[in-house]
C-alpha positions in Angstrom: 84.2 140.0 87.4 81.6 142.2 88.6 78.3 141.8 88.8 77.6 144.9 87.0 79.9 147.4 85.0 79.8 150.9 85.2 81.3 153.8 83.5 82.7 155.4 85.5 84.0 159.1 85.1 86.9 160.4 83.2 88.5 162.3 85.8 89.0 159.0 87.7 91.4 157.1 85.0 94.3 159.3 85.8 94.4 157.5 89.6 93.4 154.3 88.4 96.6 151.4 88.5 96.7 148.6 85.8 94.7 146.1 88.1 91.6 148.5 88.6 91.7 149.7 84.6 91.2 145.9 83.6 88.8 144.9 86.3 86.3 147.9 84.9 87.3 148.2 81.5 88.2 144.3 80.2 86.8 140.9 80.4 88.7 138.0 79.7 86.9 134.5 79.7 83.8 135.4 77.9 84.0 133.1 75.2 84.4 129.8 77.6 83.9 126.4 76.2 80.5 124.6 76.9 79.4 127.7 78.6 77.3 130.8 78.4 78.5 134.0 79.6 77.2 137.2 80.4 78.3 140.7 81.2 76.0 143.5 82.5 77.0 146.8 82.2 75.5 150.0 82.6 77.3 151.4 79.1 74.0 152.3 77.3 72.3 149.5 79.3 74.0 147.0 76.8 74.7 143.4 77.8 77.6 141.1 76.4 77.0 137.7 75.6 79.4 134.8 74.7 78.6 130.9 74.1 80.8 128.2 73.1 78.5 125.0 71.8 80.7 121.7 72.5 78.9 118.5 72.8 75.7 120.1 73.6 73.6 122.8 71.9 73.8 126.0 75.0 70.6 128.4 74.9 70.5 132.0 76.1 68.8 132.8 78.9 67.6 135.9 80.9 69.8 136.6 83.9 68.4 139.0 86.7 69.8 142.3 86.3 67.3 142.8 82.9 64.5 141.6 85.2 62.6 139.6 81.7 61.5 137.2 81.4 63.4 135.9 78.6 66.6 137.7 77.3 65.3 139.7 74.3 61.7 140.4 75.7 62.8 144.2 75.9 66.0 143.6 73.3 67.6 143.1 70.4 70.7 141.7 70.2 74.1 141.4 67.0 75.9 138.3 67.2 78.9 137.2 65.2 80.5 134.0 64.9 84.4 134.2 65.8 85.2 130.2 65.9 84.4 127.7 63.4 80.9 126.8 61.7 77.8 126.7 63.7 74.3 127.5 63.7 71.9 129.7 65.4 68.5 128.3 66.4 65.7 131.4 67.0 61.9 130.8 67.8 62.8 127.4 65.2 64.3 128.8 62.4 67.8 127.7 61.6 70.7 130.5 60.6 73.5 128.7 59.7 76.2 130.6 60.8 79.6 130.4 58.8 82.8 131.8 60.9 82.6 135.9 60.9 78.6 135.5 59.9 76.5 138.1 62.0 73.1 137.5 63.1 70.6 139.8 64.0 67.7 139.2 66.4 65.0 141.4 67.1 62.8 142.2 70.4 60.8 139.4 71.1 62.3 136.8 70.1 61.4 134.3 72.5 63.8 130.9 72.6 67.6 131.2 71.0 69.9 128.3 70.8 73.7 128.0 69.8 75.5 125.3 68.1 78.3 124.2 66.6 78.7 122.1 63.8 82.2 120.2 65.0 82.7 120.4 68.7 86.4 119.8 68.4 86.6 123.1 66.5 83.4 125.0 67.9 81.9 128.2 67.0 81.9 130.8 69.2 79.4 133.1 69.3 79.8 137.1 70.4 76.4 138.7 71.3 76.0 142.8 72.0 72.9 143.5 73.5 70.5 146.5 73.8 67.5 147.9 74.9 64.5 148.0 72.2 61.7 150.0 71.7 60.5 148.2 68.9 60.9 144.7 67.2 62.7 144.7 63.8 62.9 141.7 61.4 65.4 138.7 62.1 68.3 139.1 59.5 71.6 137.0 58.6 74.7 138.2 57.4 77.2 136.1 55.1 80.9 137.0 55.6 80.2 138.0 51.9 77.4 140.2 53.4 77.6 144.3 54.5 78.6 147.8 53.7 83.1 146.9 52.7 85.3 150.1 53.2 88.8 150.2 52.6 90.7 152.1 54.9 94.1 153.0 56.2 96.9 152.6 54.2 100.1 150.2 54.6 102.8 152.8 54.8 101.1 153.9 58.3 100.2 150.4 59.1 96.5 150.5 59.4 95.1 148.8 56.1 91.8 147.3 57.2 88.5 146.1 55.9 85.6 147.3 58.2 82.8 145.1 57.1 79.1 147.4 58.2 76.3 144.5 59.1 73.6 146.0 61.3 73.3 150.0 60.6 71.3 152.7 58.9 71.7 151.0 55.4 72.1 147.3 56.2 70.5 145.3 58.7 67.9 147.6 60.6 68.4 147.9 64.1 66.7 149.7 67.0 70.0 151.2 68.3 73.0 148.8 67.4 75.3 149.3 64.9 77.7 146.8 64.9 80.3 144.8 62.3 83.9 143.2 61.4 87.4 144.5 61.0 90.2 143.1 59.8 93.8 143.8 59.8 95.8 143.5 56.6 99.0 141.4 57.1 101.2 143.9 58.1 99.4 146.8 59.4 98.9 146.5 63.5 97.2 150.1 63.8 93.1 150.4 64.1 91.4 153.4 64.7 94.3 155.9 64.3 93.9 158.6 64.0 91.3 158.1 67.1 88.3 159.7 67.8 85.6 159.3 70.1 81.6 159.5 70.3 79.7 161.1 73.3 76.6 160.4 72.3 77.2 156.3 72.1 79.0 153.1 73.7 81.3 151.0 71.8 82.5 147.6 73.1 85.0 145.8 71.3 85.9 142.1 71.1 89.6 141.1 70.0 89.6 137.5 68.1 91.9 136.3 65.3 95.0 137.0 67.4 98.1 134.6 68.1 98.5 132.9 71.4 101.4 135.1 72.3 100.3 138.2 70.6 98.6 141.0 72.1 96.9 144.3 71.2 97.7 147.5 73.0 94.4 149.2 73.4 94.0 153.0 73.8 91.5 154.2 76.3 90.5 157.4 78.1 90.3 161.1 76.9 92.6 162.2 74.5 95.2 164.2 76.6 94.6 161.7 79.5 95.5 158.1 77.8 95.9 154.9 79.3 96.5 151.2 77.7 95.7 147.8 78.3 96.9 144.9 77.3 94.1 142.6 74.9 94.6 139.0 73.9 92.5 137.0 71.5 89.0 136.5 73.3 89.0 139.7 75.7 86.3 142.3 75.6 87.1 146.0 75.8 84.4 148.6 77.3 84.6 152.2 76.1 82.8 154.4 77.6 80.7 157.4 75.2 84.0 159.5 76.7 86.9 157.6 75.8 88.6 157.1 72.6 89.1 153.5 71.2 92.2 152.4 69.2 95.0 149.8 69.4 98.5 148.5 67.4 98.9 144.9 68.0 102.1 143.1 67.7 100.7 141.1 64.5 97.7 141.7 62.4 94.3 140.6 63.7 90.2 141.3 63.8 87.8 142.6 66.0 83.9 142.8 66.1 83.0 146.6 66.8 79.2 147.4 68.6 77.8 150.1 69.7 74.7 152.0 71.5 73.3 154.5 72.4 72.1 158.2 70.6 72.1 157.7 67.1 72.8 155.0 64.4 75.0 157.5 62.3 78.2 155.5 61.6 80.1 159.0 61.0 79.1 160.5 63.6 82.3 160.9 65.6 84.7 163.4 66.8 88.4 162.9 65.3 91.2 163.4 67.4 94.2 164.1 65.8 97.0 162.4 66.4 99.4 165.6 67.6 96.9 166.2 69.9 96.8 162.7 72.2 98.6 162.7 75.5 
């Protein structure tokens, strides 16, 4: 894993080989029992965070590349609970955090500690991370919390809920705009038609997927596409160029983030199907 990823430049996927595409666009292993991991990158500055509470509560710490002195000193962070029940501990106030619950925490927020309620079924706690310019009020989203749109449709296999938590009209946010999706039983398509955003980052996080399933995830510029191959647990990074979309071999969810220009959920350029390469 490297110590820091980078974009990179579109022009450069083309000569890329399946080894090099993972190592700079997946991480596998962030969600690692009794552990807390963290990836740097240099999308948007934003910083991906997974803990798995066992026996013992874990607590987030700063790591060097943010040079803090605590982790959200200068951040704010989304985090959504992908395993079983757990709780969030921030500056002593307990969120109980139900699986798909979505927690935001604002800059300065000083001391954060995860937990899980059973350690034989932990939670397991997805953080996306971003630079703040100004502290916004702590907030907790239900599962029965957020903005519910209906989309796709099962005769082109892409019936989903997208569940909106932190955004312009939910949670308030500096810069992250982040939520749920889930795939109907069924449909394997999300995100297609494609479309991409220049002006932000989006990371996603594959979860809710069989053993021996596996999503393949669309990546690069439209008339230049590449695919990797996501199980349950890995990360993808998509750069502001790159489009985002995947058919899995079964149904399955996925926590969406992103950074950067604007908070404007629509704010996207479609590209239409006929058109990808």
């Amino acid at each position: 894993m490297p110590s820091a990823y980078r974009p990179g430049r579109p022009e450069d996927i083309p000569g890329l080989d399946q080894a090099a595409l993972r190592d700079r666009y997946l991480v596998q292993g962030l969600l690692t029992p009794g552990e807390v991991r963290t990836v740097v990158t240099h999308f948007d500055r934003v910083v991906a965070v997974g803990a798995v509470p066992t026996d013992a509560p874990l607590a987030l710490e700063a790591v060097p590349e943010i040079r803090s002195e605590r982790f959200l000193d200068h951040r704010e962070i989304g985090i959504a609970n992908v395993g079983g029940a757990g709780a969030i501990v921030a500056d002593g106030e307990r969120f109980a955090m139900a699986p798909e619950a979505l927690l935001y925490l604002g800059r300065g927020t000083k001391e954060v500690v995860f937990e899980s309620d059973d350690a034989a079924s932990p939670a397991a706690f997805y953080g996306f991370s971003a630079p703040a310019h100004a502290a916004f009020p702590n907030a907790l989203a239900t599962p029965a919390d957020g903005t519910i749109r209906e989309l796709g449709d099962q005769a082109t296999s892409n019936r989903r809920t997208l569940r909106q938590v932190i955004h312009e009209d939910g949670i308030r946010s500096c810069q992250v705009v982040m939520g749920i999706t889930r795939l109907h039983e069924g449909s394997m398509w999300n995100t297609m038609p494609a479309h991409t955003h220049d002006r932000r980052t989006e990371l996603y996080l594959y979860f809710d997927l069989a053993a021996d399933a596996r999503v393949v995830h669309l990546m690069g510029e439209p008339d230049e596409t590449r695919h990797l191959m996501a199980a349950s647990g890995d990360l993808i990074l998509s750069p502001s160029w790159s489009l985002h979309s995947g058919v899995g071999s079964s149904n399955y969810a996925f926590v969406w983030a992103m950074a950067g220009e604007n908070q404007s959920f629509d704010d996207m350029d479609s590209v239409p199907i006929a058109a990808m390469r």
